[in-house]
N, C-alpha and C positions, 0 to 999 in steps of 0.2 A: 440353425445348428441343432443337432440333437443329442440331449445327452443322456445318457442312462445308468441311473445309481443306483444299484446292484446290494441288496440283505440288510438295507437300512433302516433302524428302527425307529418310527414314525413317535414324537414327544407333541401332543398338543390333545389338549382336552376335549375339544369342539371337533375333532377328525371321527369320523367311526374306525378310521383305522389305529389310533391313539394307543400306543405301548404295541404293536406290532411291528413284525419285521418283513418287509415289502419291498421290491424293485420298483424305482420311480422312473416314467419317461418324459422328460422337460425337453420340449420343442420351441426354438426361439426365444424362453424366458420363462413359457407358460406351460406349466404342470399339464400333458396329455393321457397320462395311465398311471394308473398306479395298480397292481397286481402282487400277487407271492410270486410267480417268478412271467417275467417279460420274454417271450420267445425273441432268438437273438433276431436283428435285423438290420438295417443300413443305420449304422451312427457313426457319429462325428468323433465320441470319447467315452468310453466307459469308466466310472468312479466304481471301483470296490477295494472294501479295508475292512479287518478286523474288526468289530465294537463300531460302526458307522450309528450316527445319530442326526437323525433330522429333522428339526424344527420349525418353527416363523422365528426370525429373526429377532434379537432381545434389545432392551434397551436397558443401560447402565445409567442411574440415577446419582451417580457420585465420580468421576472420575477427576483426576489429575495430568495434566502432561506437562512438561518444564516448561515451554513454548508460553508466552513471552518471558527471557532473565532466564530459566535456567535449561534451557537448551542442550545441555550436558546431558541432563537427566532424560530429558525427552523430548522428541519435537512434536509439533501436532501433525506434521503425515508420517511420521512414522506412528505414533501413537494409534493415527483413524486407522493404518493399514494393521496393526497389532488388531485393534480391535474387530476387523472384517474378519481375519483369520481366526478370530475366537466365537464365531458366530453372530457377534453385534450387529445391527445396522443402524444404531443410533446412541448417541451418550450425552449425558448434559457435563458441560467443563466446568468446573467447579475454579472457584475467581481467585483464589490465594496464588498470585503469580506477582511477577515483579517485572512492570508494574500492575497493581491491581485493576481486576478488573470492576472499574466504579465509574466507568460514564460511556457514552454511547459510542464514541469513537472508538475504546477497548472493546466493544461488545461487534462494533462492523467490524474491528481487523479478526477476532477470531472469526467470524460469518466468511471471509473473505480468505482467509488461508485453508478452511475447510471447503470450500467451493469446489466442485469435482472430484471430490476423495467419495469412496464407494461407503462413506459413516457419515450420516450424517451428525452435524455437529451440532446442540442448544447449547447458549453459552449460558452460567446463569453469575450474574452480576453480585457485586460486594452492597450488603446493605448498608454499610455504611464506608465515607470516602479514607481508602486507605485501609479498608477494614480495622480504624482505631480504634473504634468505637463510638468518637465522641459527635460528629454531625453525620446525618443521613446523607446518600448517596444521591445522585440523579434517577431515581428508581423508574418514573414514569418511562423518561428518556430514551434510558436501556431498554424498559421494555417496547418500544417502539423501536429500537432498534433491532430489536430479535431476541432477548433476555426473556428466560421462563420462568426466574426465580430469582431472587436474593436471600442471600446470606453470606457473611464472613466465615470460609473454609476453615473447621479446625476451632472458631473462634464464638467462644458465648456470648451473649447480649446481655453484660453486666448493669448495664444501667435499664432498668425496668421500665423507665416512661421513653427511651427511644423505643423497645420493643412494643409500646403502647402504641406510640405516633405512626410505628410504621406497618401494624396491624390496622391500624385503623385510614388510612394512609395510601394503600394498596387493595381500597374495597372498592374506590374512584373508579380502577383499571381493572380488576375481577384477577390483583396479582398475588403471588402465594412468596411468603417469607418463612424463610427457614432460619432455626435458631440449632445448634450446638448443642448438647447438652450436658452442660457440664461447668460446675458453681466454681471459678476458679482461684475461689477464695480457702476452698475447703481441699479441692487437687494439687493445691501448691504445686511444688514442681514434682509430681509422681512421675510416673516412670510405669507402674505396674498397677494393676487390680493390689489392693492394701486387706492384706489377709494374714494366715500364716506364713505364705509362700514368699512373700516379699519377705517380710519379717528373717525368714531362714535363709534369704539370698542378701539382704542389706541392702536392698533398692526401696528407694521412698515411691509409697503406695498413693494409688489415686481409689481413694475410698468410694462405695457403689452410692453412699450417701453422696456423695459429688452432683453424679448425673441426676436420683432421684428428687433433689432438691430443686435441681435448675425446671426438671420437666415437671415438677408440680406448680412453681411457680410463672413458667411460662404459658400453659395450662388456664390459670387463675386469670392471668391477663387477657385471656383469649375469650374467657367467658365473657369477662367485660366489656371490649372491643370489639366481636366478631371478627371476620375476616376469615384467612386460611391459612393455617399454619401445620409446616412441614419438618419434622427432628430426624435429619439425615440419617444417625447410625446410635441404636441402643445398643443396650450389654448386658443389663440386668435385669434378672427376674421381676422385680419390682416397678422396675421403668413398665414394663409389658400391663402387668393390671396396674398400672396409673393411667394408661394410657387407654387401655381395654376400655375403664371407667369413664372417659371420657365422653368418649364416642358412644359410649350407652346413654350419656348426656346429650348425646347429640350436637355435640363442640364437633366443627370440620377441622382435625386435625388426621394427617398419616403418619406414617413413620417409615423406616429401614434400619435393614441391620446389615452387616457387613460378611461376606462370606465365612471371613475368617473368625468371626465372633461364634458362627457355628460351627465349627471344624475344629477350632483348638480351644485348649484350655489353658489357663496359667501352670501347666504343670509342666508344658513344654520348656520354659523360663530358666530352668536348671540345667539347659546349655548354656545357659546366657548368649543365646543367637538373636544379635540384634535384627533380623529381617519379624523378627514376634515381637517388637517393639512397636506395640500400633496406637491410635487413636479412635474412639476410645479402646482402654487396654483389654487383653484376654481375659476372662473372668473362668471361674468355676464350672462344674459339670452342671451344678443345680440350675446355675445362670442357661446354660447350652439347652438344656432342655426346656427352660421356660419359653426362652428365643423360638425355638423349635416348635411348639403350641400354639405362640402366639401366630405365626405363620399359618398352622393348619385355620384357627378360628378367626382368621383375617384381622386379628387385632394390629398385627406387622404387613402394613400394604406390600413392602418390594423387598427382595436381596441385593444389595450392590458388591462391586467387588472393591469399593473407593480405590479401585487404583492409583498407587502415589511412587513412580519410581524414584530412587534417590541413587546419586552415584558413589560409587567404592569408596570414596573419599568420605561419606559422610553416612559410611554403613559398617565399614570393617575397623572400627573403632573399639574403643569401651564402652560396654552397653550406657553408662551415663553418658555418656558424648552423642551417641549416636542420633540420627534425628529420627523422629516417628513417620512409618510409610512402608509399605510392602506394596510387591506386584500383584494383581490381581485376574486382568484380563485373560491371562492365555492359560489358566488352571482353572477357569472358572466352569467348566459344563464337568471336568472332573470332578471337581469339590462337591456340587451340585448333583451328582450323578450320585456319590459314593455320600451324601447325606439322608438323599432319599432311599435310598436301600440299608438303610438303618431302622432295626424295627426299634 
């Protein structure tokens, strides 16, 4: 089959053609020309559109889909096919389902419902069973079964000597634990970045001391431990040079931030539109652009879009009622597109 895509502008750093706009000719699967324009000839389907963009394929390090227990919200073929259509061709599923996922047999049924879906699927397991906190998970297990990560979705590692055990724990298997960031002692039940903004809307704030507590002292344990440790999604300026520092230390730690953490701010919040009720919450301009630097100087390894659909029932509420979770996947090369052209 031949196909030919037509004024598409080529995203990839390693291309000579990278930030150009180029007709591609893909025969049978595999890229045959690429040129400014393709003289027409025998093909199977022409692609041209407006604003056409095209890349290698991404991978989302944070995702959600309802699939197993909430089904409503999402299934995982629907979810892998949302996510092909948004350029994806790979996502790691993040374990906060019901039931969780914390042992090897949760880890084969995602492996096996993702079988044939054009995304592929990493599932990454609960470090601990139930994601309660209080005993370790089957970690080896899972990871033998297909698991590339653990962590409790959403959920800090409050007790300090299991994040000890399971840092040190996971060096056996060369396996990477990810921890939350966020002390949720000090977040009580916020709702929002705890500033002015909360204050003048009367929503209980998740103060940025929350998160910077948790990743200094996660940090701390890591130095002692070794091992490889992974904080899905920052927010704040300060998380960024805690973390920066680290890694100057030369501690194997990464990180991510979440698309929407650079795209909005808390000032949106004065709709009170629960879909900007996220995890962790909107923070400030100051924050956005620190997020944004630490990206350029690679102190922020990825962007995800944690994908987390919730349904009508548990989004068109009162913003206190509401659960935390936006969609991500299928705005994501826009949000992305309209950040980078931001001087």
């Amino acid at each position: 089959m031949k196909l030919l895509i037509r004024s598409a502008k080529i995203i990839d750093n390693e291309s000579p053609f990278n930030n150009k706009v180029m007709d591609i000719l893909v025969e049978d699967g595999t890229i045959k020309e690429i040129a400014p324009q393709i003289k027409s000839r025998k093909i199977d389907k022409e692609i041209k559109f407006d604003n056409l963009h095209v890349s290698q394929g991404w991978f989302d390090s944070s995702v959600n889909f309802g699939e197993p227990g909430f089904e409503d919200r999402e299934t995982i073929e629907n979810g892998l096919r949302t996510a092909a259509k948004s350029g994806f061709t790979a996502i790691a599923l993040n374990s906060g389902n019901d039931p969780v996922t914390d042992n090897k047999g949760a880890v084969s049924f995602l492996k096996n419902k993702a079988e044939g879906q054009p995304v592929a699927l990493y599932p990454i397991g609960a470090l601990t069973r139930k994601s309660e906190g209080s005993e370790m998970a089957e970690l080896y297990d899972m990871q033998q079964a297909g698991a590339v990560a653990f962590g409790d979705y959403q959920r800090s590692v409050s007790n300090p000597n299991m994040l000890k055990l399971a840092l040190q724990y996971t060096q056996n298997f060369d396996g990477l634990v990810l921890s939350f960031p966020q002390e949720n002692k000090i977040a009580g039940n916020g709702m929002v970045n705890e500033n002015e903004m909360s204050t003048l809307l009367g929503l209980k704030g998740i103060p940025a001391l929350a998160e910077e507590l948790q990743i200094t002292r996660d940090l701390y344990i890591l130095e002692y431990t070794g091992g490889k440790l992974h904080i899905p999604t920052i927010s704040t300026a300060k998380a960024v040079d805690i973390i920066r520092d680290a890694k100057e230390k030369g501690l194997d730690v990464t990180c991510g931030v979440a698309i929407h953490n650079l795209f909005f701010t808390d000032e949106i919040l004065k709709e009170f539109d629960t879909n900007a009720k996220v995890l962790p919450p909107l923070r400030t301009r100051s924050d956005v652009k620190a997020l944004l630097q630490g990206i350029k100087d690679g102190t922020i390894d990825m962007v995800t879009t944690d994908h987390s659909p919730m349904d009508v029932e548990h989004k068109k509420v009162e913003f206190d009622n509401a659960l935390f979770g936006t969609l991500g996947l299928e705005s994501a090369l826009g949000a992305l597109l309209k950040i980078t052209s931001l001087k």
